[in-house]
C-alpha positions as CSV (number, residue, x, y, z in Angstrom):
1,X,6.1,10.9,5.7
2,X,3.3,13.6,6.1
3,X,0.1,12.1,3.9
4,X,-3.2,14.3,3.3
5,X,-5.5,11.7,3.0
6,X,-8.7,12.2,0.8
7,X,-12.3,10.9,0.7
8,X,-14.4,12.8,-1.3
9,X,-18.2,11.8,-2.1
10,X,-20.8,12.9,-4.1
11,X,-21.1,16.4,-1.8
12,X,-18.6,16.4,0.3
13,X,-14.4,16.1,1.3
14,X,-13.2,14.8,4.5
15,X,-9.6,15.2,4.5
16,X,-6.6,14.8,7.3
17,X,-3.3,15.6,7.8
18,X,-0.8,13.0,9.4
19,X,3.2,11.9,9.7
20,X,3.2,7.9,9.4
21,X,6.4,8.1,11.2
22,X,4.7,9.0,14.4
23,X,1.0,8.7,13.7
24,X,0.6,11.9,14.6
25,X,-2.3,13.9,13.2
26,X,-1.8,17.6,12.6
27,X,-5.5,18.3,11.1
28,X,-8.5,16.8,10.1
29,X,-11.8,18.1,8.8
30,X,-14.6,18.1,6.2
31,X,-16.5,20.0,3.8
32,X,-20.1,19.5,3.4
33,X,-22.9,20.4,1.0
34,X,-20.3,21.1,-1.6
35,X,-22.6,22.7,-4.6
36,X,-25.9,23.0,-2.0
37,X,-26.8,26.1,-0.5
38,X,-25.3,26.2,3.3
39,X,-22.2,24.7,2.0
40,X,-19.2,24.8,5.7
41,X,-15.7,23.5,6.8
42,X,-15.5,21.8,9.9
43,X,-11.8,21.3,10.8
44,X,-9.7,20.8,13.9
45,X,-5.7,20.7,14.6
46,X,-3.6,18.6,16.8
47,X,-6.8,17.2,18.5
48,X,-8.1,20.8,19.3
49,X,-11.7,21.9,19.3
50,X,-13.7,21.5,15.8
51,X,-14.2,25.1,14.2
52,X,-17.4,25.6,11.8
53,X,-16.4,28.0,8.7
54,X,-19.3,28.7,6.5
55,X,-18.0,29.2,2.9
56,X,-19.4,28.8,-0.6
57,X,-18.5,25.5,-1.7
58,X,-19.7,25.6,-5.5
59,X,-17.4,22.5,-6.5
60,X,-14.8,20.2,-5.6
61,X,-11.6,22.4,-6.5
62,X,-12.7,25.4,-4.6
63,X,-12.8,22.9,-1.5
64,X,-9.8,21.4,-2.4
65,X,-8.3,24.9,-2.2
66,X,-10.2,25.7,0.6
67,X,-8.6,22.9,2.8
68,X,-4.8,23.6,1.5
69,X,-5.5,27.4,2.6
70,X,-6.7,26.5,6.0
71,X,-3.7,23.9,6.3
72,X,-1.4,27.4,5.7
73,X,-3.2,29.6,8.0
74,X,-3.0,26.9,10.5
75,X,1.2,27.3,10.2
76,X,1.7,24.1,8.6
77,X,4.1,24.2,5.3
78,X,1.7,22.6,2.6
79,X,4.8,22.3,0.1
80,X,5.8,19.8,3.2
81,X,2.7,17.2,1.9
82,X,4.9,14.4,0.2
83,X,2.0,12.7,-1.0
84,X,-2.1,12.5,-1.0
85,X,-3.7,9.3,-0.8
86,X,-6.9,9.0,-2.2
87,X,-10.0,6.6,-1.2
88,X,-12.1,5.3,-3.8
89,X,-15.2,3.4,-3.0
90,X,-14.9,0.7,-6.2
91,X,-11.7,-0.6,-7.3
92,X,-13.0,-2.8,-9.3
93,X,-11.0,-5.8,-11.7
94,X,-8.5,-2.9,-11.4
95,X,-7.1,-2.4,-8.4
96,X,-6.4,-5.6,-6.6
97,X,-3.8,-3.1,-4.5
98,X,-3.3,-0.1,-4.3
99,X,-1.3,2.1,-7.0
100,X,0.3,5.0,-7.7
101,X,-2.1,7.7,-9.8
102,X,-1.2,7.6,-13.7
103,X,-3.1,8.6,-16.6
104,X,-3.9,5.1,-16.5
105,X,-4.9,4.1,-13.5
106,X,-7.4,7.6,-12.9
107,X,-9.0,6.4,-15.8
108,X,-9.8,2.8,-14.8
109,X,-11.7,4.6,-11.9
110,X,-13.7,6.1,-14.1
111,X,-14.2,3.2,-16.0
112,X,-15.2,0.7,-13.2
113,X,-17.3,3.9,-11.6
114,X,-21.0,2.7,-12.9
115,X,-20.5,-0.1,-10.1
116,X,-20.4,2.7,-7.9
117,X,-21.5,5.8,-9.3
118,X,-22.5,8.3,-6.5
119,X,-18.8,8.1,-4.9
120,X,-16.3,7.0,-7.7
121,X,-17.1,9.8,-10.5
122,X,-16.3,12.1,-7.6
123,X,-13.3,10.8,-6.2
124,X,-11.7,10.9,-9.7
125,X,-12.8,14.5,-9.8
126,X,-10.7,15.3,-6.9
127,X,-7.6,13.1,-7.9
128,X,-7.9,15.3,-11.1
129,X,-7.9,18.5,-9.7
130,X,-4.9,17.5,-7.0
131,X,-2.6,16.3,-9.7
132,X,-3.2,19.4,-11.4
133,X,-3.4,21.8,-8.6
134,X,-0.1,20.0,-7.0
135,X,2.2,18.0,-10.1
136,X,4.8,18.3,-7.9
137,X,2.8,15.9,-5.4
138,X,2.4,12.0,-5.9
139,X,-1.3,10.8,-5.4
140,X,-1.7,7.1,-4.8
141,X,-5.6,5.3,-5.2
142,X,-6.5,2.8,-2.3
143,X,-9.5,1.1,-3.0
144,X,-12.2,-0.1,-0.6
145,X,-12.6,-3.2,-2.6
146,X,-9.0,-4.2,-3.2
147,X,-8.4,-6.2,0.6
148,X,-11.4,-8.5,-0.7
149,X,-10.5,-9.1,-4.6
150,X,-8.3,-12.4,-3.5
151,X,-11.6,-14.3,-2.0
152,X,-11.7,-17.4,-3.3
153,X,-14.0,-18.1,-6.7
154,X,-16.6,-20.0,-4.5
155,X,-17.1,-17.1,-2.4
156,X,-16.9,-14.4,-4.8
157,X,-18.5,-15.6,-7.7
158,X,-22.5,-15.9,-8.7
159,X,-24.4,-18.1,-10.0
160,X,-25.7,-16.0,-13.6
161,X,-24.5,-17.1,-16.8
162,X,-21.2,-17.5,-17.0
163,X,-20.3,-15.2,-20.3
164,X,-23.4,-12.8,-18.6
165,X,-20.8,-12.0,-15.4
166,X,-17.1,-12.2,-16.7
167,X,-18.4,-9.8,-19.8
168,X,-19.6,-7.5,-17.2
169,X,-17.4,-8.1,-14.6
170,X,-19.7,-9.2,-12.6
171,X,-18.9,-10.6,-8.7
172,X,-18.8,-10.2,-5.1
173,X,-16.8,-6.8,-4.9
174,X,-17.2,-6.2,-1.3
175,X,-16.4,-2.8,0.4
176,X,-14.9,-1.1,4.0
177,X,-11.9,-3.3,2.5
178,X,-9.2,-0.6,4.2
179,X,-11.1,-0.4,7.8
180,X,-11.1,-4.4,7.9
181,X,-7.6,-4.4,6.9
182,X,-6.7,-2.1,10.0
183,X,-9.3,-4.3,12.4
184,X,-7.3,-7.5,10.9
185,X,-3.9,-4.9,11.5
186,X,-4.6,-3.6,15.1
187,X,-6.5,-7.2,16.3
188,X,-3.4,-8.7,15.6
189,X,-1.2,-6.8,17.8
190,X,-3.4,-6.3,20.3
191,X,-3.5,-10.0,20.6
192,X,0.1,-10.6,20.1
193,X,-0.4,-12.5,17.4
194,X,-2.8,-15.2,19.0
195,X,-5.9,-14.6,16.8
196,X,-6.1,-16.5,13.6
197,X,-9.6,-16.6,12.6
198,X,-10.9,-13.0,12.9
199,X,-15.0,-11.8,12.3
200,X,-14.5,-8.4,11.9
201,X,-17.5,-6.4,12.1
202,X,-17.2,-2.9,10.3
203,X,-20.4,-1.5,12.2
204,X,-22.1,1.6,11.3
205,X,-24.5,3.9,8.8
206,X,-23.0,1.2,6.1
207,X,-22.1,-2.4,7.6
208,X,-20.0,-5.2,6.9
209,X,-18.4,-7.9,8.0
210,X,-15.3,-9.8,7.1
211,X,-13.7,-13.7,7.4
212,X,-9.9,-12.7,8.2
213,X,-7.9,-15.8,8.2
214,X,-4.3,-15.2,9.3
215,X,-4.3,-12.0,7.6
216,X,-5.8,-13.0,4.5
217,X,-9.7,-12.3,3.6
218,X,-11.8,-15.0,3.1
219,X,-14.9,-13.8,2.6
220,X,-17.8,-10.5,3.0
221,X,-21.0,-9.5,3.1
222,X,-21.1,-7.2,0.7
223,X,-21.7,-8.1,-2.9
224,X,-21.3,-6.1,-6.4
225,X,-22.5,-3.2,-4.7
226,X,-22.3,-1.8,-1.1
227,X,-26.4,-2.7,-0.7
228,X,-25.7,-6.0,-0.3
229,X,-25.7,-7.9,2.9
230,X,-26.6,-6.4,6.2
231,X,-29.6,-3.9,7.3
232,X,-28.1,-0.4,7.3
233,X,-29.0,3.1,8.2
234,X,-31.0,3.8,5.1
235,X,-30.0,0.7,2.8
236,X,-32.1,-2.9,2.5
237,X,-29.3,-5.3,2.4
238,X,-29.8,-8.6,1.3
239,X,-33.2,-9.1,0.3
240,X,-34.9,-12.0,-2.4
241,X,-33.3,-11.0,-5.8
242,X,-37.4,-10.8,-7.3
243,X,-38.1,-7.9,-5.2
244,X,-36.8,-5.5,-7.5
245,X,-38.8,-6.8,-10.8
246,X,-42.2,-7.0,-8.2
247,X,-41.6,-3.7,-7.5
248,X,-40.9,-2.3,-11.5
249,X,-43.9,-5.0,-12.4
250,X,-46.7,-4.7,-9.8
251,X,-45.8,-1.4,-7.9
252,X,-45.3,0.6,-11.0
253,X,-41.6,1.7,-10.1
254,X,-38.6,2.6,-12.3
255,X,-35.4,1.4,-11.9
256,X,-34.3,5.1,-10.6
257,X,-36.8,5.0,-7.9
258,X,-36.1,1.7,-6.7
259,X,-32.1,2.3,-6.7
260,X,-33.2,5.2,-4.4
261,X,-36.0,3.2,-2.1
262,X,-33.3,0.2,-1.7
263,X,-30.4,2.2,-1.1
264,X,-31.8,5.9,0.4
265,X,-35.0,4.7,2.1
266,X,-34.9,1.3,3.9
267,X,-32.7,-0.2,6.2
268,X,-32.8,1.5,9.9
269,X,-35.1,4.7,8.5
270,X,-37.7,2.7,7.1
271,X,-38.0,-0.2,10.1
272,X,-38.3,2.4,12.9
273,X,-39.5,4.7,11.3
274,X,-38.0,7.6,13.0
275,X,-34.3,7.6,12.3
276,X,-31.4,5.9,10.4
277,X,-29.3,6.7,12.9
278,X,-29.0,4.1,15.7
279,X,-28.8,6.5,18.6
280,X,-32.4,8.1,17.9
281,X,-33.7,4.1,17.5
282,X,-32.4,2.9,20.8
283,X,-33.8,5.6,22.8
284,X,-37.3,5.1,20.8
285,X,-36.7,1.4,21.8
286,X,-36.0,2.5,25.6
287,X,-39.4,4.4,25.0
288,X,-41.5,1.8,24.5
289,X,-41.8,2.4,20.7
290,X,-42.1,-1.3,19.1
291,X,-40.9,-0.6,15.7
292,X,-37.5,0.8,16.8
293,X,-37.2,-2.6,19.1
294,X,-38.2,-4.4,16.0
295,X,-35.3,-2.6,14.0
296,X,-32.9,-3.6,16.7
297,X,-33.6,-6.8,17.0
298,X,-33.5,-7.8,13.4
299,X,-29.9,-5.9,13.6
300,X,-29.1,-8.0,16.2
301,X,-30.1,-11.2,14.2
302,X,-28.8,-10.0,10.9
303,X,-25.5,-9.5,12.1
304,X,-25.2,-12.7,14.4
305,X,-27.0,-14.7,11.3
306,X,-24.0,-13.1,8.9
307,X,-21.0,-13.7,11.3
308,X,-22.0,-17.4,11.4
309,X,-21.4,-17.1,7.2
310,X,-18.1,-15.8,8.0
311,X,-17.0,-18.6,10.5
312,X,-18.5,-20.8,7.9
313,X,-15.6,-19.1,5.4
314,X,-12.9,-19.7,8.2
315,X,-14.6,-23.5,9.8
316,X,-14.8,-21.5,13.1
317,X,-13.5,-18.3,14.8
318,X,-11.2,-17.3,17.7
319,X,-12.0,-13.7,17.8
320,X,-14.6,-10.8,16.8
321,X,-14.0,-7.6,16.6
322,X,-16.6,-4.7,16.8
323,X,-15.6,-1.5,14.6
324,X,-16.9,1.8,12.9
325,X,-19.4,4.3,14.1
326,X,-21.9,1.5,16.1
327,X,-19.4,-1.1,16.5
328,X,-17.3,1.4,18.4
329,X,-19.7,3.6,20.6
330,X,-22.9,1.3,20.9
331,X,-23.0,-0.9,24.3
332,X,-26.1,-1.6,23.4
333,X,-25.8,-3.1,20.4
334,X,-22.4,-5.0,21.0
335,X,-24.2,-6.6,23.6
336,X,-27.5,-7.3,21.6
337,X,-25.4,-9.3,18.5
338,X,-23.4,-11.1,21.1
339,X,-26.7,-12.2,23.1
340,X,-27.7,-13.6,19.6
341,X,-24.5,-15.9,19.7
342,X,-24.4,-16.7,23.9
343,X,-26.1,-20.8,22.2
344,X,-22.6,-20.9,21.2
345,X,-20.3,-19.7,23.7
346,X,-19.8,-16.0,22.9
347,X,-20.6,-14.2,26.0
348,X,-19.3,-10.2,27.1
349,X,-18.4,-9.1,30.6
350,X,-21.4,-6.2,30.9
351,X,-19.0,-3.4,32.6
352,X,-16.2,-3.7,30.3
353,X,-18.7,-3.4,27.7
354,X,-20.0,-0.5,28.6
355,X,-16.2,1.5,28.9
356,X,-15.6,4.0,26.3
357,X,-12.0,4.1,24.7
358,X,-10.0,5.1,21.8
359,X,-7.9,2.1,22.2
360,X,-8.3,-1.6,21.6
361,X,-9.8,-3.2,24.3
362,X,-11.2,-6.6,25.2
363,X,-14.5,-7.3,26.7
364,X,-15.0,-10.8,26.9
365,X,-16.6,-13.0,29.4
366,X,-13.3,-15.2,31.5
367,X,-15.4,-18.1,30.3
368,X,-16.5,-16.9,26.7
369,X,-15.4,-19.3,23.7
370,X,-14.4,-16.2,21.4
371,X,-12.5,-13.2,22.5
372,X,-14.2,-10.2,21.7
373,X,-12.7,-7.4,21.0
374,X,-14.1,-3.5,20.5
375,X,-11.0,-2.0,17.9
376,X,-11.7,1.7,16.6
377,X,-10.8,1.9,12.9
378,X,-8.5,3.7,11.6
379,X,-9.0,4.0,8.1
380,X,-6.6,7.2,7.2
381,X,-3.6,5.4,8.6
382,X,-4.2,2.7,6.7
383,X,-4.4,4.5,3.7
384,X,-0.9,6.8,4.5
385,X,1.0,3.6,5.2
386,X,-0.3,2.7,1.7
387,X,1.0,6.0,0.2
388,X,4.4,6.2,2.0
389,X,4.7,2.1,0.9
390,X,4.1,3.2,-2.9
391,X,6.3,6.9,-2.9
392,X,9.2,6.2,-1.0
């Protein structure tokens, strides 16, 4: 089935193009700085070089149409799409799977969007516009938060008033649901079938990890929200509750301007100081700066600290799997987390860590406890398979 698969944000579309018969991916590409000044398309086909095309952008729809005119100039039949699968950051109490777009179900996204507000109000937008744009076209919703709404209540639940968090709907919602479900996905095969208790660990600008127990998702780091649980490029993670009401009480800030500081300013940025990105920090580190070491190493412990929680969800762990942006391309910080857990076994073979691949690849220690594995995500595919699962 050819799939365009969809994830639009707040001021921006990344889109691609692929058969699920073959995995094959015909284009892929992104438009940025929708309704900013300097607004572009970066897109590539069949693997090719990545082309810049600076257009106005004043709104989702005119980049929607942008990206189905650049699928025609590129020779591919758009009337050969047989269905668009849309991402949406917050499912919700709605969407414990995936489902096919109704009036129904496009407006439980906007219903459940305050949980999320910069991404979901946005990705309705778009689902909008393609069902009117394309009716000809089924659109199916996969939901970052779906692959974790079957934790158990002990795990999901907190400990508020009880009338307080079911009248809100209030619980551990998790996120990077799809891209775990591909790590759990590709992990499995890759191991023939011989890993049962999987930390996955969803790596990058946002972070999470997963307890994946034969398939089935035990537990997350992530909480109502996507600020919860590890450091990230610019967000806080889990931090003392009180911090929050300090801040409105004593340092004078509204509830605006600490959403922003917790969630646009912190993490990475604000530890080192120079950069949220984790390339810039570990050359600062190699520089001798100490506050971009400092940054790593509480990464390091952060993460280690948060895949012992995960075990805990599982009673142990035969496998971990390092995934997303950092996960994928950072030697240095595979090998950082996994010097955090050496006191119990997990150890890495230095030169295979430091290969780059597309593929799955293993680079344990012969004598290491866990296997550890590097798996790059695949998060489109796993949205597609959804999409040819729900139209066919």
């Amino acid at each position: 089935m050819n799939v365009l698969v969809i994830n639009a944000g707040s001021s921006s579309l990344k889109y691609q193009l692929l058969d699920t018969a073959t995995n094959k991916v015909y284009a892929k590409g992104n438009c940025e700085r929708i309704g900013i000044d300097g607004s572009f398309v970066g897109h590539e086909e069949n693997g090719g070089p990545k082309q810049k095309l600076e257009v106005a952008l004043p709104d989702h729809k005119t980049a929607i149409k942008h990206v189905f005119e650049i699928l025609d100039e590129a020779g591919f039949d758009t009337g050969k799409i047989q269905g668009i699968g849309h991402r949406v950051v917050q499912g919700g109490w709605y969407f414990p799977e995936s489902k096919i777009v109704t009036d129904e179900t496009l407006g439980w996204v906007r219903e459940v969007a305050p949980l999320a507000p910069l991404h979901n109000y946005a990705e309705a937008d778009v689902i909008e516009i393609c069902r009117d744009m394309f009716p000809s076209i089924g659109n199916v919703i996969v939901a970052d938060t779906s692959f974790h709404y079957g934790i158990p209540e002990k795990a999901y639940r907190y400990a508020l008033p009880r009338d307080v968090v079911d009248r809100l709907h209030i619980r551990k919602y998790g996120a990077h649901g799809t891209s775990h479900r591909f790590i759990w996905r590709a992990t499995a095969k890759f191991t023939d079938g011989q890993t049962h208790k999987l930390v996955s660990c969803h790596l990058g600008s946002g972070a999470s990890l997963a307890a994946i127990q034969d398939g089935k998702d035990l537990d997350t780091t992530m909480g109502l929200t996507p600020l919860d649980g590890l450091i990230m490029g610019t967000r806080c993670g889990t931090i003392d509750p009180a911090t929050v009401c300090y801040l409105q009480r004593v340092g004078g800030y509204s509830v605006d301007e600490v959403d922003a500081m917790m969630n646009k300013q912190s993490g990475l940025l604000a530890l080192s100081g120079v950069s949220s990105d984790s390339r810039d920090i570990e050359l600062g580190a190699d520089d001798g700066d100490r506050n971009c070491r400092m940054a790593l190493d509480m990464f390091y412990y952060r993460t280690s600290q948060l895949a012992m929680e995960m075990a805990q969800a599982m009673h142990g762990f035969d496998t971990m799997a390092f995934s997303a942006g950092i996960g994928e391309n950072s030697s240095t910080m595979r090998a950082g987390v996994v010097k955090e857990l050496e006191w119990m076994g997990v150890k890495i073979d230095d030169k295979k860590n430091e290969v780059r691949s597309s593929e799955v690849r293993d680079i344990s220690a012969p004598d290491s406890k866990v296997r550890v594995l590097v798996v790059p995500t695949n998060e489109e595919l796993m949205i597609a398979l959804d999409v040819e699962a729900l139209l066919s």
